[in-house]
Residue, then its C-alpha position, 0 to 999 in steps of 0.5 A: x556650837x553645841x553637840x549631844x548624844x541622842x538615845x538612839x546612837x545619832x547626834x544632834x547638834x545645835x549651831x549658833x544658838x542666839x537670841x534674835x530681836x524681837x519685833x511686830x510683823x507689819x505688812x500686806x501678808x499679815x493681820x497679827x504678828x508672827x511667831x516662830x520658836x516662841x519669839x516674834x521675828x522680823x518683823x519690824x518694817x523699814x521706814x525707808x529702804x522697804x520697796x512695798x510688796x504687793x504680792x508674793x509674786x512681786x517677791x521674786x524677780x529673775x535675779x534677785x529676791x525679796x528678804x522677806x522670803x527668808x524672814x517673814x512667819x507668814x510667808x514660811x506658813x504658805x511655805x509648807x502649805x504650798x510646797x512642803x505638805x504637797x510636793x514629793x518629800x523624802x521619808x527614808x530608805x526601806x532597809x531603816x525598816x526592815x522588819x515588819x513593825x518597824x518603824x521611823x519617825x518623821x517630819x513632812x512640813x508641820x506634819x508629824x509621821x510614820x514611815x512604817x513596814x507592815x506584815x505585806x512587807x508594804x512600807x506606807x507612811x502614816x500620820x502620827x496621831x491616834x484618830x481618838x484624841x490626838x495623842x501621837x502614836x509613837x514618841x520615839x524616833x524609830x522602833x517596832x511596834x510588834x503586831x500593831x500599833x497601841x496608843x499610849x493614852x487609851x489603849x486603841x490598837x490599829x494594824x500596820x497600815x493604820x487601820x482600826x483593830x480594836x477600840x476598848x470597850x467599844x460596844x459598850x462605850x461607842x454603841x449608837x454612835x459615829x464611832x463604829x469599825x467600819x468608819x475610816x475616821x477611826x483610822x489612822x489616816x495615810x499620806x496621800x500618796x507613798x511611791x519609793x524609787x530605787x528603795x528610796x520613800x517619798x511621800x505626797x500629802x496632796x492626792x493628786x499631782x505628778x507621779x514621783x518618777x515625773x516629779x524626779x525627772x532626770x534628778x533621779x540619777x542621784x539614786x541611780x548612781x548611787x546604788x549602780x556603784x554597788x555590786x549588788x545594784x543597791x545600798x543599805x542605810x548606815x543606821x547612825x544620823x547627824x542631826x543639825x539644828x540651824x538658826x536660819x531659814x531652810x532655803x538658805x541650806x539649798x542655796x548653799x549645797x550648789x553655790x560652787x563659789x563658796x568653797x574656795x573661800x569659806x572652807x579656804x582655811x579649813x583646806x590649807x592647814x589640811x594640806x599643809x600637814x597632807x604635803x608634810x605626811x608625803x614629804x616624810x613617808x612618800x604617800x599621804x592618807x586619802x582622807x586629807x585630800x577630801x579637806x584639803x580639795x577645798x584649798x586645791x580646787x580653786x574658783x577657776x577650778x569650779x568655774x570648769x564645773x557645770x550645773x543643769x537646772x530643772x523645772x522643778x527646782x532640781x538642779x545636777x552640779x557636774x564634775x566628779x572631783x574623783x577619789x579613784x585612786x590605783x590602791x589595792x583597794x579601788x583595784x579591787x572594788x573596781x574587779x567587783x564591778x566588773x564582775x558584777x556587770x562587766x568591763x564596759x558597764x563598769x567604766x560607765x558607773x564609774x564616769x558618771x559625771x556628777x558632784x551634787x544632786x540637789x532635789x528640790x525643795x527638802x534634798x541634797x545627794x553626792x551619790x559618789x560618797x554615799x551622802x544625802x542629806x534631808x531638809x526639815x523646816x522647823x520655822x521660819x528662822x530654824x530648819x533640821x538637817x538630817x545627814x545619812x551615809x549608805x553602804x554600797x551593797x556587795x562593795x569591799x569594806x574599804x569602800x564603805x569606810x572611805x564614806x565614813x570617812x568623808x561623812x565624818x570628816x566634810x558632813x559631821x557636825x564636829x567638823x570646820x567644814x560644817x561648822x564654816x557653813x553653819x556659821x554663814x547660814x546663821x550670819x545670812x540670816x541675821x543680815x537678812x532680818x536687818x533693815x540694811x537692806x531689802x533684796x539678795x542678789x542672784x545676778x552672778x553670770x544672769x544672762x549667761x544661762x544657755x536654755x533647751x527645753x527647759x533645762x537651763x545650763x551655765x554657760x562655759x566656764x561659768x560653773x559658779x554661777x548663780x543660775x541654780x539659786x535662781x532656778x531654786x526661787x523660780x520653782x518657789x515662786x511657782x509652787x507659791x503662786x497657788x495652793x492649787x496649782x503646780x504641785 
């Protein structure tokens, strides 16, 4: 694993960084082959384990999924049609643009864009292209644009929510043509749709669908609980990011955030030698930092302790990880956080902040959230066989600086891309996906307690002691499967 420093202060890292075969991609999707990152992948086919695929809904049954969902060029392609470059996807928190001008660079689908804050205090996101020859509007991750923005190559300047301003030398260069003020193709054009839900901006490239609260639906406690936490009602954006790069297809990180069966094996080294040293600190002073229980939970918590957790799964893909595994313990500093709290909402209103059952929030298909810390994590495909995970913390707005320091903490120590718990993870993701684009077989299989699934109105639930189950990848690909099924249909 690889890790520089950005000019802007965030840190990238590059896992697993391996040349892959190189292969021509023969099959029903296909008429030429397919490249990602400059190489051709998967694509060879297997002479004798291939099962034909006629068509993509073939590629997914209730239990188990086709290879060539995570391998195949053509497919990733539809992908962001389909689902990315129409469902709602995360672009930031408003407080990453609080002044007027500023602005973040960032990716929905294959389209580059802006999340920016106008002069109406408005954030609206726009594409980064100038509608004159192309050239991106802005080269740099986050800035302020002053007044307006002002393309680089020919000196075109459009207002904060994109409209024209001024073309150079328009009357006399433009007149008798198409290119007139009030034409809209000369603005920079807009997402279709733009709604934020508790200072959180989702953006929509299709003009029609649900509204982001109905696509949400009961996942929005995520944020609810999140900013609910805070004293003031909400978080503010810690401006330092992690940004991994991952050789591996981008569902293969959703899978991953809830599969409750993982941790006690993958992180099982990383937890004991925390633990081992967070037993020798209390036997020598009696009392053992906290921040060792946030590694040293992966050798505690045990499989049967996961088995007792519970996950809700969505139609949307959204799925709800229950089980709060609790960092409240009676120190001065949670004393008083917790009094904050009932100052700022009393007694009884506290007491249910603080009890909200819930580890893990995964919105479908491009968030991952553990609003208990102040994490989230957001998921950019870059290929069929590369995906950006951008990883952020929150400051609890009004909360003691304690508070905030444990979510540095736990961002530094379980989400960074320095740490073994990350570095486990990546290692897996990129193992998967070379045995995925192998002829050793052609289907993965979701059939951990399949059948034991308890569902109400849509909602399906794992059954009692079943938190392990694989019921949330299943429900992952049900949602693909109905995204992909017609670029015109589910939204």
């Amino acid at each position: 694993m690889r890790t520089a420093r950005s000019g802007n202060g965030s840190w990238v890292c590059n896992a697993r960084v391996r040349p892959l075969a190189t292969r021509s991609l023969t099959h029903p999707l296909a008429t030429k082959p397919a490249y990602t990152s400059g190489r051709a992948t998967d694509a060879r086919r297997p002479a004798v384990l291939l099962e034909r695929i006629s068509n993509l809904a073939e590629l997914v049954e209730p239990d188990r999924v086709h290879r060539q969902v995570y391998t195949d060029a053509d497919i990733f392609r539809l992908e962001m049609e389909r689902i990315h470059e129409r469902v709602w996807i995360y672009c930031g928190h408003e407080s990453q643009v609080p002044k007027a001008g500023d602005y973040c660079a960032v990716q929905i689908g294959r389209q580059p864009m802006l999340m920016v804050r106008g002069n109406d205090r408005q954030v609206r996101v726009l594409y980064n292209r100038c509608p004159h020859r192309g050239n991106m509007m802005c080269g740099d991750r986050q800035g302020n644009t002053g007044d307006f923005f002002r393309c680089s190559y020919h000196a075109w300047t459009f207002h904060h929510d994109g409209k024209l301003k001024n073309i150079p030398m328009m009357e006399s260069g433009y007149d008798g043509t198409r290119l007139t003020r009030d034409n809209p193709d000369c603005n920079m054009k807009s997402a279709a749709r733009v709604e934020s839900y508790r200072g959180f901006v989702f953006a929509s490239l299709a003009d029609d669908g649900p509204s982001l609260t109905e696509f949400l639906g009961p996942s929005k406690i995520a944020f609810d609980d999140m900013c609910d936490r805070a004293p003031m009602g909400e978080v503010e954006i810690v401006p330092n990011c992690f940004r991994v790069i991952q050789n591996s297809n981008w569902k293969i990180f959703l899978e991953n955030q809830l599969d409750a069966l993982h941790p006690s094996v993958t992180h099982q080294s990383t937890g004991r030698a925390a633990l081992d040293v967070e037993n020798e600190i209390k036997k020598e002073t009696g009392h053992a930092p906290l921040s060792y229980h946030m590694l040293s939970a992966f050798a505690s918590v045990t499989i049967e302790k996961w088995d007792d957790f519970q996950t809700l799964n969505y139609p949307n893909g959204h799925c709800i990880l229950t089980g709060y595994m609790g960092l409240r313990p009676q120190d001065p500093d949670t004393l008083a956080y917790e009094q904050s709290l009932v100052d700022a909402y009393g007694e009884k209103r506290k007491d249910e902040i603080l009890s909200t059952n819930i580890h893990h929030v995964l919105i479908y298909p491009g968030l991952s959230v553990q609003s208990p810390l102040q994490q989230l994590r957001a998921v950019r495909p870059l290929g069929v066989d590369k995906t950006l995970t951008e990883i952020w913390h929150f400051r609890l707005k009004g909360a003691p600086e304690p508070i905030y320091r444990r979510a540095l903490a736990y961002y530094n120590l379980v989400n960074s891309p320095a740490t073994l718990v990350n570095a486990d993870d990546l290692e897996n993701f990129w193992k998967i996906h070379q045995g995925l684009s192998s002829d050793g077989g052609d289907w993965v299989n979701f059939q951990r307690h399949y059948g034991r699934d308890v569902e109400n109105n849509g909602v399906v639930q794992t059954g009692p002691g079943m938190g392990t189950s694989e019921a949330p990848m299943r429900n992952q690909m049900k949602a693909w499967a109905k995204y992909m099924k017609s670029g015109n249909e589910a939204h």
